[in-house]
C-alpha positions in Angstrom: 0.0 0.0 0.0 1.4 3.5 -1.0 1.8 6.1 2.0 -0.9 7.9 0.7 -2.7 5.2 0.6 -1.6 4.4 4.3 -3.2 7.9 5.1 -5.7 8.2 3.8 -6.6 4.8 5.5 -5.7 5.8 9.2 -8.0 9.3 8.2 -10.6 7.1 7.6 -10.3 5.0 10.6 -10.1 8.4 12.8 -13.2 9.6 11.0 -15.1 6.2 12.1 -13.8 6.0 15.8 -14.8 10.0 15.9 -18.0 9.4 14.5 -18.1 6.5 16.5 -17.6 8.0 19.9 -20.4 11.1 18.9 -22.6 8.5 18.5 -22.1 6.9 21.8 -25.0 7.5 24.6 -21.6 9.8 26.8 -20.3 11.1 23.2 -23.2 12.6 23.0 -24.3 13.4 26.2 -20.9 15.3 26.5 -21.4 17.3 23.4 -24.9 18.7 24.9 -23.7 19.6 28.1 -20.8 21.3 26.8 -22.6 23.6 23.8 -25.2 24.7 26.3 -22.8 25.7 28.7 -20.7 27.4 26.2 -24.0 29.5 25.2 -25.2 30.1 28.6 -21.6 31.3 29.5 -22.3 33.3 26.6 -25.5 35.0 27.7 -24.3 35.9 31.3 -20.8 37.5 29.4 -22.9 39.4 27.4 -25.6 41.3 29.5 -22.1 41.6 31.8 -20.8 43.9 29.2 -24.1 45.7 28.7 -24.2 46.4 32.1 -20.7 47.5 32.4 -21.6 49.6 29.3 -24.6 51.3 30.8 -22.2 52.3 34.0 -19.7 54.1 31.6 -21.9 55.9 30.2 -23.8 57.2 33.4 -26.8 55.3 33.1 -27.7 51.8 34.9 -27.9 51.0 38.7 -27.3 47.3 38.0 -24.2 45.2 38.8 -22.2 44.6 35.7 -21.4 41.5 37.0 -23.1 37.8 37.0 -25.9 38.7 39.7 -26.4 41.8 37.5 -26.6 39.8 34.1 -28.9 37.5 36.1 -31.3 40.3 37.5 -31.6 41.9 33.8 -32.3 38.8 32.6 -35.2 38.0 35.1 -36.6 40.7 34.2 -37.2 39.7 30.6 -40.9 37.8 29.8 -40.4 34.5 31.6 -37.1 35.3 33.3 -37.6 32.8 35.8 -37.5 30.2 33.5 -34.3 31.8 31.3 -32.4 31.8 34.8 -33.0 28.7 35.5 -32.0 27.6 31.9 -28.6 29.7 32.4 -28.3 27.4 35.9 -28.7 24.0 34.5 -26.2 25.4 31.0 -23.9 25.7 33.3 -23.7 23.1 35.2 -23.6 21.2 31.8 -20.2 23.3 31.8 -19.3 21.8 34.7 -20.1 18.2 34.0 -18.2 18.6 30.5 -15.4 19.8 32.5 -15.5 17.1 34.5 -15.8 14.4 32.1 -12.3 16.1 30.8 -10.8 16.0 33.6 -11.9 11.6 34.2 -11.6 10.5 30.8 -9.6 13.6 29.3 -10.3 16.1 26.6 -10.5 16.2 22.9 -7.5 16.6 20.8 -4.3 14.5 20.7 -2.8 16.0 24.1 -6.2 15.5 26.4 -4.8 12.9 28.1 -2.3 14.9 29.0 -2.3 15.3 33.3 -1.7 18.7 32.5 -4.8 19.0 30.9 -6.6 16.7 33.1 -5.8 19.3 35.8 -6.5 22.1 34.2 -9.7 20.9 33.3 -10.6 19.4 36.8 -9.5 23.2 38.0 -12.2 24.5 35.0 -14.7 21.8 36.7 -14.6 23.6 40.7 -14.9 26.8 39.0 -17.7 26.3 36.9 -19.3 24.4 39.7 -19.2 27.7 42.0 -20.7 30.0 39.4 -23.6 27.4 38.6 -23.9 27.3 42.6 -24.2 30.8 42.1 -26.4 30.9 39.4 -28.6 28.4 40.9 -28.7 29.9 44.8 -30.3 33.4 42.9 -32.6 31.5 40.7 -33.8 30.6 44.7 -34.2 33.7 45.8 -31.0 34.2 47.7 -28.2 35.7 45.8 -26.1 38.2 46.9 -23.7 40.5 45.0 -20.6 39.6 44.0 -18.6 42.0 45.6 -20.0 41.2 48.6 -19.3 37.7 47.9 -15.8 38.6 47.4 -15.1 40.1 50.2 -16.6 37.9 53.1 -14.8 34.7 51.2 -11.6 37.0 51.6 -12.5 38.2 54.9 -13.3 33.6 56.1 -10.1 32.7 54.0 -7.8 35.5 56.0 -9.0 34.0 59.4 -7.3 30.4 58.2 -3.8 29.6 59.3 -1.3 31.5 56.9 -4.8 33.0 55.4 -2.9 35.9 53.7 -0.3 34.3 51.9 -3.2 32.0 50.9 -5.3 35.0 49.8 -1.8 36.9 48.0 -2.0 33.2 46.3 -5.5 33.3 45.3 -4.7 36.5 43.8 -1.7 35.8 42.1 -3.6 32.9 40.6 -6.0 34.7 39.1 -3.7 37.4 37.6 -1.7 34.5 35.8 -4.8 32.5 34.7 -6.2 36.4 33.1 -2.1 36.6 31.7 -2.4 33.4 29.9 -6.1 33.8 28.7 -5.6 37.3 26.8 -2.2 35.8 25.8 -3.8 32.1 24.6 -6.6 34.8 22.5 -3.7 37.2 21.1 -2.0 33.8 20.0 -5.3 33.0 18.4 -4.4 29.0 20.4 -8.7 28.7 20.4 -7.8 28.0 16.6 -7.0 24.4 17.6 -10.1 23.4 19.4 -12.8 24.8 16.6 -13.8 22.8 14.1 -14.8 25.4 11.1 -14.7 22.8 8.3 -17.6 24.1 6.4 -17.4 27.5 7.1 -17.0 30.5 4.8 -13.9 32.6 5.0 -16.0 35.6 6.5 -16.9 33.4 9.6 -13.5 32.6 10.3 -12.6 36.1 10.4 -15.2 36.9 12.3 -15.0 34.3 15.0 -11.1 35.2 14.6 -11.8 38.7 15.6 -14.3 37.5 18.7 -11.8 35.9 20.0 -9.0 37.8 20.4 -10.6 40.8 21.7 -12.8 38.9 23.6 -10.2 37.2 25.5 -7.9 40.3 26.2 -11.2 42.4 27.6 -11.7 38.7 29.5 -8.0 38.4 30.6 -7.4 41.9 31.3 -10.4 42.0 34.0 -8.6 38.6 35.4 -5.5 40.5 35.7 -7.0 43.3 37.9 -9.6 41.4 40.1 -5.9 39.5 40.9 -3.8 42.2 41.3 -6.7 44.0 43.9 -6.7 40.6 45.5 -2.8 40.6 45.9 -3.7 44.1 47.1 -5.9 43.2 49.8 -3.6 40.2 51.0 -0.4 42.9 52.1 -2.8 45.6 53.5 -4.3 42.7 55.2 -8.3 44.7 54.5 -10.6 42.1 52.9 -12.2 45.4 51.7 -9.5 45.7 49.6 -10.7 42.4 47.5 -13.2 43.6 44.4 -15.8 41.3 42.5 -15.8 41.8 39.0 -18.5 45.1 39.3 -16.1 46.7 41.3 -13.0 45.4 39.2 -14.8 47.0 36.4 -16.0 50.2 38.2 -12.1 50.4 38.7 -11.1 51.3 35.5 -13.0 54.2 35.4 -10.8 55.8 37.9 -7.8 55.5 35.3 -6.2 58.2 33.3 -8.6 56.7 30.3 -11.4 57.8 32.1 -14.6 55.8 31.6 -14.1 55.2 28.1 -11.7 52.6 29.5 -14.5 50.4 30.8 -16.2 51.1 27.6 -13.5 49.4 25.9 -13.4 46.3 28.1 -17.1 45.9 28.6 -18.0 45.5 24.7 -14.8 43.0 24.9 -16.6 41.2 27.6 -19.8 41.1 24.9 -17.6 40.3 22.2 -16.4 37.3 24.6 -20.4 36.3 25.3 -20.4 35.7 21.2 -17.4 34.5 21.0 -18.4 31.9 23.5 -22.0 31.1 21.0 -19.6 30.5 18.5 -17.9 28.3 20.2 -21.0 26.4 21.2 -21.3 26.0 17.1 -18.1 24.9 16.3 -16.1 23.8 19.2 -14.8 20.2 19.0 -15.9 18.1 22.3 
């Protein structure tokens, strides 16, 4: 057999053990959990932005943050139901995450322990934001600042509780350092499979990404750094949810055109993320 012929062989075996696993009862169980939770992450990233859009421009009293995208959209004719439909996307989020992390990720590296970790790490956090998402669909949410700062205040009372809170922060500031780098890189490239679409829509999702991911890294990198912040001064009052991290930039030298800037990035990001439920390989 010629090596093309070889090829084209193993192709077709890959093709068959892919279809093959998408056809499975957990194939496809995994593929449904994770495109909804890429769309509902989508939703609450992009009434975030509006929000935060609304505040630069002197209007809105809503939190531009996830209990603020959450209270917009329970507003909306039968919000009840929509939050509850964000809740359960979510936790689809979290179970794809999971199922990563157990039986490892798509790709020829997602058996990597690397990636295994990083997606069990994915897993906890998604968990906490469906939590989240879930407790205010009850009734009882609170706002993330708030939030924030009483888990700062509980985790500073702990044995070597600052250094674990400077930790915490530092985290956080790397993981928003590697997200708008991984978008500037355009590395999301690798897990979309855009096959049958036009040029346009490459560009397009191309340009959703990057952006998206610097606005999305960027706030990373300060709700870190005031973190870090709060950790030396010892003040849990110091520590700011993402409404306050965002408020923040309007203090800069930029002025509030600053958090314009970010905020349609973080509704770029909420699109970016529907595309992703399209044409993201699970």
């Amino acid at each position: 057999m010629t090596a093309m012929g070889v090829r084209a062989a193993r192709g077709g075996s890959d093709a068959a053990s892919k279809g093959a696993r998408t056809a499975s009862p957990g194939g496809r169980g995994r593929e449904i959990t994770a495109r909804c939770g890429l769309f509902a992450r989508g939703v609450l990233y992009v009434l975030t932005g509006i929000l935060a859009v609304r505040i630069a421009l002197g209007g809105g009293g809503e939190e531009a943050d996830r209990q603020g995208a959450l209270h917009e959209l329970s507003e909306q004719p039968f919000g009840g139901v929509l939050v509850w439909a964000v809740g359960l996307g979510i936790v689809g989020m979290a179970l794809w995450r999971l199922a990563e992390a157990l039986f490892g990720a798509a790709g020829p590296d997602g058996d990597k322990p690397v990636k295994r970790l990083a997606s069990a790490a994915r897993c906890v956090f998604y968990t906490v934001v469906a939590y989240s998402v879930l407790t205010f669909s009850a009734g009882a949410g609170r706002s993330g600042d708030e939030q924030s700062r009483d888990a700062t205040a509980k985790a500073m009372e702990l044995p070597a509780g600052q250094w674990l809170v400077g930790a915490a922060g530092l985290g956080i500031g790397i993981a928003g350092v590697v997200i708008a780098v991984q978008a500037a890189r355009l590395s999301f490239r690798k897990h979309l499979s855009m096959g049958g679409a036009s040029a346009r829509w490459r560009k397009a999702v191309d340009f959703l990404g990057v952006t998206g991911g610097l606005a999305r890294g960027t706030v990373g990198i300060a709700a870190g750094g005031f973190l870090v912040f709060a950790a030396l001064r010892y003040d849990p009052a110091q520590a700011k949810g993402v409404d306050d991290t965002l408020r923040s930039f309007t203090t800069t030298p930029a002025g509030p055109w600053l958090l314009v800037v970010v905020a349609v990035g973080l509704v770029l990001f909420g699109l970016f993320s529907w595309a992703m439920a399209r044409w993201r390989t699970v």
